[in-house]
C-alpha positions in Angstrom: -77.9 -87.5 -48.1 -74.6 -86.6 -49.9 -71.4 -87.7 -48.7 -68.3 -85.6 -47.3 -66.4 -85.9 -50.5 -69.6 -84.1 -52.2 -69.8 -81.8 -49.7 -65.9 -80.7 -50.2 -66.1 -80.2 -53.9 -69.2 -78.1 -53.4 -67.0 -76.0 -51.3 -64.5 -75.9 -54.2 -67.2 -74.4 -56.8 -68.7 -71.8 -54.4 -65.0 -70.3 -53.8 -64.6 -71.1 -58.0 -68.1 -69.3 -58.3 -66.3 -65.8 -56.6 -65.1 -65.7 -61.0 -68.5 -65.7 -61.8 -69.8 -63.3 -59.6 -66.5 -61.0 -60.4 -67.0 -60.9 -64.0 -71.0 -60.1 -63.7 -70.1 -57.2 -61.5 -67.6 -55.7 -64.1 -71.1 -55.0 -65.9 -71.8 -52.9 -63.4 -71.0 -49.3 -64.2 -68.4 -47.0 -61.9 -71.6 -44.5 -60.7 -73.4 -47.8 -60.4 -71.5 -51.0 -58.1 -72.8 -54.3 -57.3 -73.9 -53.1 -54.1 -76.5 -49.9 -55.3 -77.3 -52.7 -58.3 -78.5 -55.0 -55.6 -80.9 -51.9 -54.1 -82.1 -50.9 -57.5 -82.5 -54.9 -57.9 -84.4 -55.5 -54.8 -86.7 -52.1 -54.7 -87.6 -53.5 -58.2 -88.8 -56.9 -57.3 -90.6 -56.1 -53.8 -91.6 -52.4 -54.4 -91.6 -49.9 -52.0 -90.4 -50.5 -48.5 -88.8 -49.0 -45.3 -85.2 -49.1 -45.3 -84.8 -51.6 -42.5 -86.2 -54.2 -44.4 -84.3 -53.8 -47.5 -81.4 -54.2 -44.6 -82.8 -57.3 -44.3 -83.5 -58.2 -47.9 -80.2 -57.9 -48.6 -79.2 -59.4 -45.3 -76.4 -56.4 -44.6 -76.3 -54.1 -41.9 -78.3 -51.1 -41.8 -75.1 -48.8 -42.1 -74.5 -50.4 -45.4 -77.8 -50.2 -46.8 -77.7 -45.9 -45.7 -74.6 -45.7 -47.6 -75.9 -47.4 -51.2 -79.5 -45.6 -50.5 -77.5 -42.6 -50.1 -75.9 -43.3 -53.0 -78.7 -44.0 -54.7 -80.6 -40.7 -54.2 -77.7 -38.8 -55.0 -78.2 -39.8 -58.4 -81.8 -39.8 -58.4 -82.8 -43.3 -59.0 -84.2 -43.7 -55.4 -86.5 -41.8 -53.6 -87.1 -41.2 -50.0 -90.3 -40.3 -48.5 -91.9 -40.0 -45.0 -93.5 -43.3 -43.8 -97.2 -42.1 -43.2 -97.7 -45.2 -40.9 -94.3 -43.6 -38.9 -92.7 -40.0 -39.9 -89.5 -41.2 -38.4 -89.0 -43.9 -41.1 -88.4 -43.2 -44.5 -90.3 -45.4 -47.7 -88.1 -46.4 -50.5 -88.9 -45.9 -54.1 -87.0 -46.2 -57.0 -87.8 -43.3 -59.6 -88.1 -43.1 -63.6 -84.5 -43.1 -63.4 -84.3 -45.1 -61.4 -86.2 -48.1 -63.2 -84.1 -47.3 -66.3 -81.1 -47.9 -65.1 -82.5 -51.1 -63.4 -83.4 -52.4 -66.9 -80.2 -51.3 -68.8 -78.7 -53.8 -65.7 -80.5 -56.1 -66.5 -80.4 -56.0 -70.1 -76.5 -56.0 -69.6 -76.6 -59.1 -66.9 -79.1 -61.1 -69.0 -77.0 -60.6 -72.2 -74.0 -61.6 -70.2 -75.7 -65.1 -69.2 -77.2 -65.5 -72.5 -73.6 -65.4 -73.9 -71.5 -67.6 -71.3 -74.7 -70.0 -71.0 -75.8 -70.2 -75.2 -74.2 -74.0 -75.4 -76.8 -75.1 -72.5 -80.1 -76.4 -73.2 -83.2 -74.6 -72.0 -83.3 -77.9 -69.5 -80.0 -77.3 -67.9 -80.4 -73.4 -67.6 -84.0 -73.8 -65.7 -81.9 -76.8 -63.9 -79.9 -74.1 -62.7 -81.9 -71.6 -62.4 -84.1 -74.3 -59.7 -81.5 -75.4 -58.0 -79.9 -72.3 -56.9 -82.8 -70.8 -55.6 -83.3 -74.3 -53.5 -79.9 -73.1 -52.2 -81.3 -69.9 -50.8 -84.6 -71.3 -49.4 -82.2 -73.9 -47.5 -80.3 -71.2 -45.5 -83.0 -69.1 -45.2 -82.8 -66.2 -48.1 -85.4 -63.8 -46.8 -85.7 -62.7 -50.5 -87.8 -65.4 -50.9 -90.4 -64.1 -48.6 -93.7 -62.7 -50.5 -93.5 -59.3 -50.4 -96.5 -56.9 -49.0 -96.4 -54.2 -51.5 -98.6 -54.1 -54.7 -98.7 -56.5 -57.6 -98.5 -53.8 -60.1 -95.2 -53.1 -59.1 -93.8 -56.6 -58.7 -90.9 -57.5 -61.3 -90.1 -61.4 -60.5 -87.8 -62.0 -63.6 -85.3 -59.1 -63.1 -82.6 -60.1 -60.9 -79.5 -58.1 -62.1 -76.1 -58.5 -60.4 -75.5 -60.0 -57.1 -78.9 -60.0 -55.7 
């Protein structure tokens, strides 16, 4: 088990890490902010869903997630459509659009990495890459969940933005 001292400078790189996470989101275009990016993000990885459970997906409250799928329809990249299980409850989609300007983010996100990240090795990246999703699995990310949808829909590389 790590000692206190570890502990304290791990505290120091996650408030370092806000840089990080700053300059990745100024990728993110002004019709387009971290938060709809994480929607188009997570609708692209699990497929279609109802909206309480990209809520939970994205572990933010429900008003939030209304506002970016909101925002997201506006601009048709999202669709919404009568749950036939429940015609109270909406099913997510993303559209053509949609999935286009998911893959222009994360074109732009994976060039970004591949730039700040070229004078790692391959090892050190998939170190990363390992170790940060041992993170989320040790405070519970719900992302990591299987989802329930299709496999022909499932994207498990793209992760653009702050998802």
């Amino acid at each position: 088990m790590a000692e206190s001292a570890q502990y304290e400078e791990l505290v120091r790189q996650f408030s370092a890490f806000g840089a990080v996470k700053r300059e990745m989101n100024r990728l993110m275009t002004s019709d387009c902010p971290s938060g709809s990016a994480a929607v188009l993000t997570v609708l692209g990885r699990h497929g279609d869903m109802r909206m309480s459970r990209l809520a939970e997906l994205l572990s933010v409250d429900m008003s939030v997630t209304s506002r970016h799928v909101t925002h997201l329809a506006e601009r048709g990249w999202i669709e919404r459509s009568p749950d036939p299980a429940d015609k109270r409850s909406r099913i997510l989609r993303l559209t053509p659009a949609g999935e286009t300007r998911l893959d222009e983010l994360f074109r732009r996100t994976t060039q970004l990495l591949a730039e700040r990240l070229g004078d790692w090795s391959d090892e050190e990246v998939d170190d990363l890459t390992r170790l940060m999703a041992r993170l989320r699995d040790s405070f519970g990310d719900p992302r990591t969940v299987p989802r329930q949808a299709s496999p022909s829909l499932e994207r498990t590389t793209r992760t653009p933005a702050s998802t």
